[in-house]
C-alpha positions in Angstrom: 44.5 169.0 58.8 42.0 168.5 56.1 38.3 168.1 55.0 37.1 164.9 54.4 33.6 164.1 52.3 32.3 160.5 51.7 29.3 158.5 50.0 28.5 154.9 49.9 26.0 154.2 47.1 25.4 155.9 43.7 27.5 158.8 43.2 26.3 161.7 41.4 29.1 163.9 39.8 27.7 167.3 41.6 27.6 165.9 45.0 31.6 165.8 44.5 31.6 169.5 43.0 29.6 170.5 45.6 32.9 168.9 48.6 35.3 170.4 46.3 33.5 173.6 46.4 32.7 173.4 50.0 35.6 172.2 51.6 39.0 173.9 49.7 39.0 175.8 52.7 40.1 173.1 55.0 42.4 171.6 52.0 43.7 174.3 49.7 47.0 172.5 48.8 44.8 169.6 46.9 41.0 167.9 46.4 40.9 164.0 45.0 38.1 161.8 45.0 38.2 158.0 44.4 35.6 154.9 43.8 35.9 152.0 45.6 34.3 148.6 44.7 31.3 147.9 45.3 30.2 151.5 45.8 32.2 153.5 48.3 33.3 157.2 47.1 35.9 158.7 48.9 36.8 162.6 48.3 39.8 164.6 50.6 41.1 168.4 50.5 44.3 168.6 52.0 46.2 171.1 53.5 49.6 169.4 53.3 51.3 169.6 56.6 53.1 166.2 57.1 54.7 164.3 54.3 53.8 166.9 51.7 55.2 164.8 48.6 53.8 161.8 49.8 51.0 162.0 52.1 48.1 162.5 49.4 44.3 160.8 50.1 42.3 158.9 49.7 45.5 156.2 50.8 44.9 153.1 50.1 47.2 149.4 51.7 46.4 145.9 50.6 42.5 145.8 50.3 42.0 149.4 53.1 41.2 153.0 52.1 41.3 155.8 53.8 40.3 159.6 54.1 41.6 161.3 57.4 41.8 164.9 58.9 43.8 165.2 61.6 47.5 164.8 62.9 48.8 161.5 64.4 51.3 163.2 66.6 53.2 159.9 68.0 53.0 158.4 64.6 56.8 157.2 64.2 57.0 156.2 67.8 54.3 153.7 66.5 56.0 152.4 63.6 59.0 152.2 65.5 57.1 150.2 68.4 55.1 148.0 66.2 57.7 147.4 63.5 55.3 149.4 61.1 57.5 149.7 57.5 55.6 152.0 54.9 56.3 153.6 51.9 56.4 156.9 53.0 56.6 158.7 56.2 53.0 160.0 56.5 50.7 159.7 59.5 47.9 158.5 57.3 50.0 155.7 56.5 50.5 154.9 60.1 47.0 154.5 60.7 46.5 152.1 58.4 49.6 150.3 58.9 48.5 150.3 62.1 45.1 148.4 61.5 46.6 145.9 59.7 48.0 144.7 62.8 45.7 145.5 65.5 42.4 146.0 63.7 40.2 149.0 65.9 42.6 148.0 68.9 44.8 150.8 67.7 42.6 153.4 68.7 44.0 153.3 72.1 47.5 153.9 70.8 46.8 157.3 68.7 47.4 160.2 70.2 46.1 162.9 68.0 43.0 164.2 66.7 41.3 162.8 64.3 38.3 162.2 62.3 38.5 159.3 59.8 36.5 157.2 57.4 38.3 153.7 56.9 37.1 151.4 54.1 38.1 147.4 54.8 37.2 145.9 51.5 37.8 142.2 52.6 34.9 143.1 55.8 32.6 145.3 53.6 32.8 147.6 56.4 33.6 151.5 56.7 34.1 153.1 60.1 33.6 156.3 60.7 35.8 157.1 64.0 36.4 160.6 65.9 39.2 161.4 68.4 38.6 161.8 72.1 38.2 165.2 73.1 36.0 165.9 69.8 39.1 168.3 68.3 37.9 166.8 64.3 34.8 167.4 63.0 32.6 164.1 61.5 28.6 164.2 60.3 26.9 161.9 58.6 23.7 160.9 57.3 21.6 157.9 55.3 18.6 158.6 52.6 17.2 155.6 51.4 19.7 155.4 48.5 22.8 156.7 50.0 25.2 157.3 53.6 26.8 160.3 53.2 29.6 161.1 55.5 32.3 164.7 56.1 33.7 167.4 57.8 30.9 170.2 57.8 27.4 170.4 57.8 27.2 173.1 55.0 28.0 170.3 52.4 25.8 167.8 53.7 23.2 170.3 53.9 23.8 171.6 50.3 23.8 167.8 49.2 20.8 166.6 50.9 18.7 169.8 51.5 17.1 168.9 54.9 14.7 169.9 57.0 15.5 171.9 59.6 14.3 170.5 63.3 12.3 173.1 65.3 13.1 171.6 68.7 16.6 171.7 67.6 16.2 175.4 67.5 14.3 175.8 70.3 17.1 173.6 72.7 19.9 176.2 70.5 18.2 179.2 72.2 17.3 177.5 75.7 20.9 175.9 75.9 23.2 178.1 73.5 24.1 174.5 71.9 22.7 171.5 70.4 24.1 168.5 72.2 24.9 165.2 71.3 24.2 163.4 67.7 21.2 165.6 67.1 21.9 169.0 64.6 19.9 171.6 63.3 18.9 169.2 60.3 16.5 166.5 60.1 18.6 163.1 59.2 21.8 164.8 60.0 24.1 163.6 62.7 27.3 164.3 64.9 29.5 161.7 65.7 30.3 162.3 68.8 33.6 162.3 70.5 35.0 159.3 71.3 32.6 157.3 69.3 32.9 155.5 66.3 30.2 153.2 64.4 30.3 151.0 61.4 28.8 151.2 57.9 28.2 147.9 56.1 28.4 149.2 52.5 26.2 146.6 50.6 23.6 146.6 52.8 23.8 150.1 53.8 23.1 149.0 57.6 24.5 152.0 60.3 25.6 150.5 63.4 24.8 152.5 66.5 27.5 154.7 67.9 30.0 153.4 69.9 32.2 154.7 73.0 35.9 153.8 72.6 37.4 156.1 74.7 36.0 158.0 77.7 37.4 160.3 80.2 35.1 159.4 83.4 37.0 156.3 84.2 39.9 158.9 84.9 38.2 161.3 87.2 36.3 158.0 89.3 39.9 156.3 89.7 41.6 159.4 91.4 45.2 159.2 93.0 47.2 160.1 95.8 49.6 162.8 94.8 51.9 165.1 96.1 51.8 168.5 94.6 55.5 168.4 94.0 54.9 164.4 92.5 51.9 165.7 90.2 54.1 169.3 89.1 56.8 166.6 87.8 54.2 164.2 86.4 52.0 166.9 84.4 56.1 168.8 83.3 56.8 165.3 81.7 53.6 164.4 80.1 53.5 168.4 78.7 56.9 168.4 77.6 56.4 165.5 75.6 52.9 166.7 74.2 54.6 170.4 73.2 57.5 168.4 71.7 55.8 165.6 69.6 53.1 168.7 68.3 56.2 171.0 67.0 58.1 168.3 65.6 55.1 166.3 63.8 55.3 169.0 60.6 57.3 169.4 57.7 56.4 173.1 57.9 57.7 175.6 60.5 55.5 175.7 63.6 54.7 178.8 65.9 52.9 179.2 68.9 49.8 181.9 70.1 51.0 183.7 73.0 48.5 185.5 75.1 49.1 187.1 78.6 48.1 183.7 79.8 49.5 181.1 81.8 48.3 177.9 79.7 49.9 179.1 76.5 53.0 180.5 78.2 53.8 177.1 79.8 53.4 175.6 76.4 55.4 178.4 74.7 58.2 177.5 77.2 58.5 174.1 76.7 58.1 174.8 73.0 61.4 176.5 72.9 63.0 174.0 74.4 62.6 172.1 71.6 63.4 174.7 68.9 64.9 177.9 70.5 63.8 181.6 68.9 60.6 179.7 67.6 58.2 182.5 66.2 55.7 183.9 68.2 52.2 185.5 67.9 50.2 187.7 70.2 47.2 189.6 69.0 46.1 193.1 70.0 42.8 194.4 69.3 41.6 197.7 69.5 39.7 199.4 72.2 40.0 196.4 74.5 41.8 194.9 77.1 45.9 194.7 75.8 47.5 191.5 76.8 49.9 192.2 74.6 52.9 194.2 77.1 52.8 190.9 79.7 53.3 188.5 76.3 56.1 190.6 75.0 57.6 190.4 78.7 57.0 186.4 78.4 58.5 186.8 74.8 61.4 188.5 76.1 62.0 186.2 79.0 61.8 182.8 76.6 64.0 184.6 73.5 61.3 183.8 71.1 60.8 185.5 67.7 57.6 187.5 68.8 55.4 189.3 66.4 52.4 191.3 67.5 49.2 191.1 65.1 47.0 194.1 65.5 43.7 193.0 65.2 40.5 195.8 64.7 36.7 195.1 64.3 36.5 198.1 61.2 34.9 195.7 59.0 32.6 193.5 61.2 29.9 194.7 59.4 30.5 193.7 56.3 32.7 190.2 58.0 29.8 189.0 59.9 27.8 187.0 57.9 30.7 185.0 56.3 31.4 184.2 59.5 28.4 183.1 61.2 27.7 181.2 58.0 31.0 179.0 58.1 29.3 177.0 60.6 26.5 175.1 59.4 24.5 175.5 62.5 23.3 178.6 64.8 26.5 179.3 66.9 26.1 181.1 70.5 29.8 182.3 71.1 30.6 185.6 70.6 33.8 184.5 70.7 34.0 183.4 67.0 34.5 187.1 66.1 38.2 187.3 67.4 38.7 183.6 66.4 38.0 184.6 63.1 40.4 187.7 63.0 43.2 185.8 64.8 43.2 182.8 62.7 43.6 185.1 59.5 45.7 187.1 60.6 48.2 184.4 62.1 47.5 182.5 58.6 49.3 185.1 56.8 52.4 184.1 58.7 52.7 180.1 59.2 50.0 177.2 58.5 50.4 175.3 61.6 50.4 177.0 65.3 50.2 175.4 69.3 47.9 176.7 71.7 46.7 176.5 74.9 43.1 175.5 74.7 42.1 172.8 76.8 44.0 173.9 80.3 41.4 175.2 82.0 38.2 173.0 81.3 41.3 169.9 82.8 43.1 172.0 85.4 39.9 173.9 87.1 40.3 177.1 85.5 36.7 179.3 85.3 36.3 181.2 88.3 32.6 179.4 88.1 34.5 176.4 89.5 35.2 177.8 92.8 32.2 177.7 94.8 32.0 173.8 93.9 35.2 173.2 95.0 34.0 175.2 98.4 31.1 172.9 98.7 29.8 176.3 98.4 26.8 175.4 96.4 25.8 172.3 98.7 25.1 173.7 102.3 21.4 173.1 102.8 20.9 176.1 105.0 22.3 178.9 102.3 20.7 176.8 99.7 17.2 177.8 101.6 18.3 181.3 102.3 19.2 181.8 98.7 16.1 180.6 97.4 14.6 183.3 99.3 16.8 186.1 98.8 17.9 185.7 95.0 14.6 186.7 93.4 15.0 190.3 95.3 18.2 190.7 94.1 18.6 193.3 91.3 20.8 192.1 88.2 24.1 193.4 88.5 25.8 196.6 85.8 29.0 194.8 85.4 29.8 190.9 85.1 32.9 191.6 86.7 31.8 192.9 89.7 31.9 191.4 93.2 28.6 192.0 93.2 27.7 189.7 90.3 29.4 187.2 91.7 27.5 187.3 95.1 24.5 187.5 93.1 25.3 184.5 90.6 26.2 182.8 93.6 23.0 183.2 95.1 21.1 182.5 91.9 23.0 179.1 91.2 22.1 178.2 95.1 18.2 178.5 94.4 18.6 175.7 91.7 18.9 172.1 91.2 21.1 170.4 89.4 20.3 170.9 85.3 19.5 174.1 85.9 22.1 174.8 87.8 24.7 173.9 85.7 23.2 175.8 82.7 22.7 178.6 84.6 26.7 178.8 85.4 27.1 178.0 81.6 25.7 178.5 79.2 22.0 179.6 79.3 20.2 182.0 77.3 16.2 181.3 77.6 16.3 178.9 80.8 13.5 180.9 82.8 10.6 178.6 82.3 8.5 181.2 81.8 10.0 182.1 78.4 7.0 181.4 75.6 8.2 178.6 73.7 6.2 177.0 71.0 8.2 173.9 70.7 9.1 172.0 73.3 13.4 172.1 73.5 14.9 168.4 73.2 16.1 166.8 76.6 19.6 165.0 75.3 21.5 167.6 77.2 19.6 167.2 80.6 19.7 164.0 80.3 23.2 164.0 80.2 23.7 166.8 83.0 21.8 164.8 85.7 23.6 161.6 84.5 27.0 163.4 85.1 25.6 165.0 88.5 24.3 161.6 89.5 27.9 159.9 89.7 29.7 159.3 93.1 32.3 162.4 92.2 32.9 165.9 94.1 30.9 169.2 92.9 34.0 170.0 91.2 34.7 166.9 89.1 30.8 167.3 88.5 31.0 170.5 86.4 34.6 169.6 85.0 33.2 166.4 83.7 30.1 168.2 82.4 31.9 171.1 80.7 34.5 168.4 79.6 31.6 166.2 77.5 29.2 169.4 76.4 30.6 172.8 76.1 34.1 172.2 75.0 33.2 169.7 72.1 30.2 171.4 71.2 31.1 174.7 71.9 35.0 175.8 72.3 36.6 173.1 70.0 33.7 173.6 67.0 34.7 177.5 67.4 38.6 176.8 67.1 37.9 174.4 64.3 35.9 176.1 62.3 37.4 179.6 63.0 41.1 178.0 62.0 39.7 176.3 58.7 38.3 179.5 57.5 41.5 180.3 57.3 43.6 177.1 56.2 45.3 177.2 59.6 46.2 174.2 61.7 45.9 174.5 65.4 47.5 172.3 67.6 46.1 171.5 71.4 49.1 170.0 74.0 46.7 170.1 76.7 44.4 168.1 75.1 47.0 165.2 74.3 46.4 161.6 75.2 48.5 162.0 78.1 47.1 165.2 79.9 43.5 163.6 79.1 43.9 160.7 81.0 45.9 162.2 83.8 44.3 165.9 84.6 41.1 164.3 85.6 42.5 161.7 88.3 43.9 164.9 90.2 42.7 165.6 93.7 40.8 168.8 93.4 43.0 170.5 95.8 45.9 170.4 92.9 42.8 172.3 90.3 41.3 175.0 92.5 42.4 175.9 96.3 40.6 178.5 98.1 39.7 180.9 95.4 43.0 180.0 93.5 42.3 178.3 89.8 44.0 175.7 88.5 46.6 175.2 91.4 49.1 173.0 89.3 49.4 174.7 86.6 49.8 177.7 88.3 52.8 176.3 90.0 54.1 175.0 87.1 54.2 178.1 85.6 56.7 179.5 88.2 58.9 177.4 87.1 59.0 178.8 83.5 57.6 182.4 83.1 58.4 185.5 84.6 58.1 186.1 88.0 54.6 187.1 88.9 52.9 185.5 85.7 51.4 182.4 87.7 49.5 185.0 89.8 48.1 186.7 86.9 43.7 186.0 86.4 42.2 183.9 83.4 41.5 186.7 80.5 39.9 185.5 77.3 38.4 187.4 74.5 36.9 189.8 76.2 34.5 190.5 73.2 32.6 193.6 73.5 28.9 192.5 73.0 27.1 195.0 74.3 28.6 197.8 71.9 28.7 195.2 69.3 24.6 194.3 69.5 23.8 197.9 70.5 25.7 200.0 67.9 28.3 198.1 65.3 25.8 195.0 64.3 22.0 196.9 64.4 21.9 197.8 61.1 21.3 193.8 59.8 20.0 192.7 63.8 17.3 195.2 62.6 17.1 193.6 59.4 16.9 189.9 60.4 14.8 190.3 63.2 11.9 192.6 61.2 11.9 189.7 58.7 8.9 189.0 57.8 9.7 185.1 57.8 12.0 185.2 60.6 12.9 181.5 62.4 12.5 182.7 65.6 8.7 183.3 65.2 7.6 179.4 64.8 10.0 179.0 67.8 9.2 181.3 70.6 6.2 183.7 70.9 6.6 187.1 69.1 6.0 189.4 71.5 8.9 188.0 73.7 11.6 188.9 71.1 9.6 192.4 70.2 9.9 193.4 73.7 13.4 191.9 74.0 14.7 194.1 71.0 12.8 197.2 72.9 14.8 196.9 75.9 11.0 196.1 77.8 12.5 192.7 79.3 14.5 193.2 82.7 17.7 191.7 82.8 21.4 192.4 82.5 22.6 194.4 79.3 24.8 191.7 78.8 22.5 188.6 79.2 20.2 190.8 76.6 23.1 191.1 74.1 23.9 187.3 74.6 20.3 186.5 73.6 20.3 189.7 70.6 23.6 188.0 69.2 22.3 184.2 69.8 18.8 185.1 67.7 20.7 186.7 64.9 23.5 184.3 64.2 20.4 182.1 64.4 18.4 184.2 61.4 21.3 184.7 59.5 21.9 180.8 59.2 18.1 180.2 58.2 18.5 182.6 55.5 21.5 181.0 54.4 19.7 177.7 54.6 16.7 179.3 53.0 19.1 180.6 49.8 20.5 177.5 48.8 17.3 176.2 49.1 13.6 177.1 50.4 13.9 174.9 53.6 10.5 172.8 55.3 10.6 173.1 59.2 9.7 169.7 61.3 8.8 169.8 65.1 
């Protein structure tokens, strides 16, 4: 895993000082930059995981270049399959061995993730291409001299110095995200997952972005399966996911083990593959301790378990490092343990599995239920909710039966968009929140595309949280939070061959009753503990409220009394003034949500603001 930075035009010296400085975090172990005729620059920082002596970029074969962050996991099964013969044994190598024989038709063979600029000298084209699930990073941009391509948006910004977009900011705080190809920045964009487009380098022409891989195909063409066929399937396709992700390193792999089903199943089938493997299970003070049911799971695989005590003591002084790291306002309060557990696993191994990915493909948010109930579709509760749910007080604790009744009811007096945002993501959805730019509509548009498709309820919001929350959400946190911190983590569930298999699952195998992610569940029996497959999805339970209320007010108090805050050309003052003085109604949590969202939003405009003073564009 690596950072990648490119430019196609005229290269000035700094703009390569400025990815060396910018991106050693994501490549520690080495930074190289390299001109190609007629004007394509190519600059990588690698953090040498596969083929350490011989696996340095930019790589170049017979007239192709590349720069590539990632990990090809089934890279020799390729060379063996398509009679690939290299010089060394990297998966860089592969890729463009690879090409040379199948051109872009061997994007449906990787399984990996990826995100990769290829130069073909003899076309005059580079492509830009990102792996399915959206696990890589890739942004790019074109001035009217230059296309500059890489990993983060911190360099680009620091390169180019953009404007920032106002509606961005305003669909950040309506949405907790910015979907899609859009970003924070004026003339900055995402490529999105599953896309790739195509850079004709002496003309300087940017081909639209385009869709070569797509899970939807997978959840419209279902299949009939037996719970006992599907338990063998998914243990086959896993097993061989785990296996080719602890094998493809030439350093020592370990594996995050949380109280959790998803990672214990992968944890299992890990050691399997290399018996006594090591191990990691964080504790953090003064919350919920997952750590006795992992050392039972430990215990019960023979693993070599370590537990990594984790505190918040010097959040304070942490906080803006870490909000900073990600180029763009980020909602998820999440980050904060991210953060911690990446550095603390760091100081132990570079590469570690994990088990992100089961429950957005395997049904597992309690939010899924009531779509799998058709619980959300009967016309007469609908009514009755739409008259009862504005009566209802908000509930104390999230937790509660009571808040789920409630969010029940609330999600049954809307339609569609906001009905899915509201069991999201949401921060400022109430229409009657003062906005002074209008938020962009990408995200809707996408919502009632998804919701207009011949699927189930359930598919519905799988699919939806499959294309917007996990890329531009869950997967930007792990990535992000990991590369602080020079760590590689490695995804099973989110494999080529759990992606195009967990969607075509009857919905009965993902969530029965009120039971999450049935199959998984079952599969789990099989290897864990007795008991374990009943246990309940915990995450980080982050503690926000303390966190916005007491351990982060001295700088909330300080960004938010700015006298050039963001958030004032955004949404009307006196909303956020009676916000911060508690004169809003609304759950102490939803409040804290918002608090948090504002500041990480503030503290990234200053940060903007101090490289340099930074225009604002509706």
């Amino acid at each position: 895993m690596c950072g990648i930075f490119g430019n196609i035009g005229r290269l000035r010296e700094s703009d390569m000082k400025v990815a060396e400085e910018m991106l050693c975090h994501r490549g520690p172990d080495g930074q190289v930059y390299k001109t190609y005729e007629p004007n394509v620059h190519l600059f990588h920082a690698r953090l040498s995981i596969v083929d350490i002596a011989g696996g340095t970029q930019p790589m170049e074969e017979e007239g192709l270049s590349i720069i590539f962050n990632g990990e090809i996991y089934n890279h020799q099964e390729l060379r063996d399959q398509f009679s690939l013969n290299g010089r060394s044994h990297s998966d860089t190598e592969t890729i463009l061995l690879l090409y040379q024989k199948l051109g872009l038709g061997m994007l449906k063979h990787l399984e990996g993730m990826f995100a990769l600029a290829l130069y073909d000298q003899s076309q005059g084209k580079l492509h830009l291409i990102r792996d399915r699930a959206g696990k890589k990073p890739l942004y790019f941009s074109k001035t009217p001299e230059n296309i500059y391509f890489g990993s983060e948006q911190n360099v680009l910004q620091k390169v180019l110095r953009p404007s920032i977009r106002l509606s961005a900011m305003a669909t950040y705080l309506q949405t907790g995200m910015v979907y899609g190809e859009g970003t924070p920045f004026k003339g900055i964009y995402e490529l999105k997952p599953g896309h790739r487009l195509e850079i004709d380098v002496k003309s300087g022409t940017i081909s639209e972005q385009k869709e070569w891989w797509s899970i939807v195909p997978f959840y419209e063409n279902g299949i009939r399966i037996s719970e006992e066929e599907a338990m063998e399937e998914l243990d086959y396709r896993l097993k061989r996911a785990v296996k080719r992700r602890i094998e493809s390193s030439d350093l020592e792999v370990g594996c995050f083990l949380s109280g959790g089903i998803d990672s214990g199943i992968v944890t299992a089938m890990a050691t399997e593959v290399k018996p006594g493997l090591r191990t990691f299970t964080v504790k953090f003070s003064d919350e919920y301790d997952e750590s006795p049911i992992a050392r039972k799971v430990a215990a019960h695989l023979g693993t070599s378990h370590q537990e990594l005590n984790v505190s918040y003591d010097h959040l304070l002084q942490d906080f803006e490092k870490i909000v900073n790291a990600y180029g763009e306002p980020f909602v998820d309060d999440s980050q904060i343990p991210s953060y911690y557990v990446a550095r603390e696993a760091r100081k132990h191994l570079t590469v570690i599995v994990n088990g992100d990915g089961g429950d957005e493909l395997f049904g597992g948010y309690r939010r899924y239920v009531p779509y799998a109930n058709s619980l959300l579709t009967n016309k007469g509760v609908r009514v009755l909710s739409k008259l009862v749910s504005p009566l209802l007080p908000a509930p104390g604790n999230k937790m509660s039966l009571y808040n789920y009744a409630y969010r029940l009811a609330k999600l049954n007096s809307l339609e569609r968009y906001e009905q899915y945002l509201s069991a999201s993501t949401d921060l400022l959805l109430d229409g009657s929140v003062p906005f002074k730019v209008k938020p962009e509509d990408a995200l809707e548009r996408k919502i009632r595309s998804i919701y207009s498709k011949n699927l189930s309820g359930l598919q519905k919001i799988m699919l939806a949280d499959f294309e917007t929350i996990l890329p531009y959400i869950l997967l930007k946190k792990i990535d992000i939070s990991s590369m602080q911190n020079s760590l590689e983590g490695r995804s099973p569930f989110l494999s080529k061959d759990i992606l195009e298999f967990a969607p075509s699952l009857p919905d009965v195998l993902k969530v029965k009753g009120s039971t999450t992610k049935l199959v998984l569940r079952k599969l789990a029996a099989k290897y864990l503990p007795a008991g374990n497959e009943k246990l309940p999805k915990r995450g980080f339970e982050v503690p926000i409220i303390g966190m916005v209320e007491h351990t982060l007010q001295p700088i909330l108090q300080d960004y938010l009394h700015s006298s050039d805050c963001l958030y004032k050309d955004v949404l009307e003052v006196s909303f956020v003034e009676k916000l911060l003085n508690n004169k809003i109604t609304m759950s102490r949590d939803k409040r804290a949500k918002l608090l948090f969202g504002l500041l990480t939003m503030e503290i990234w405009y200053r940060n903007q603001k101090a490289v340099k003073a930074m225009p604002v564009v509706h």
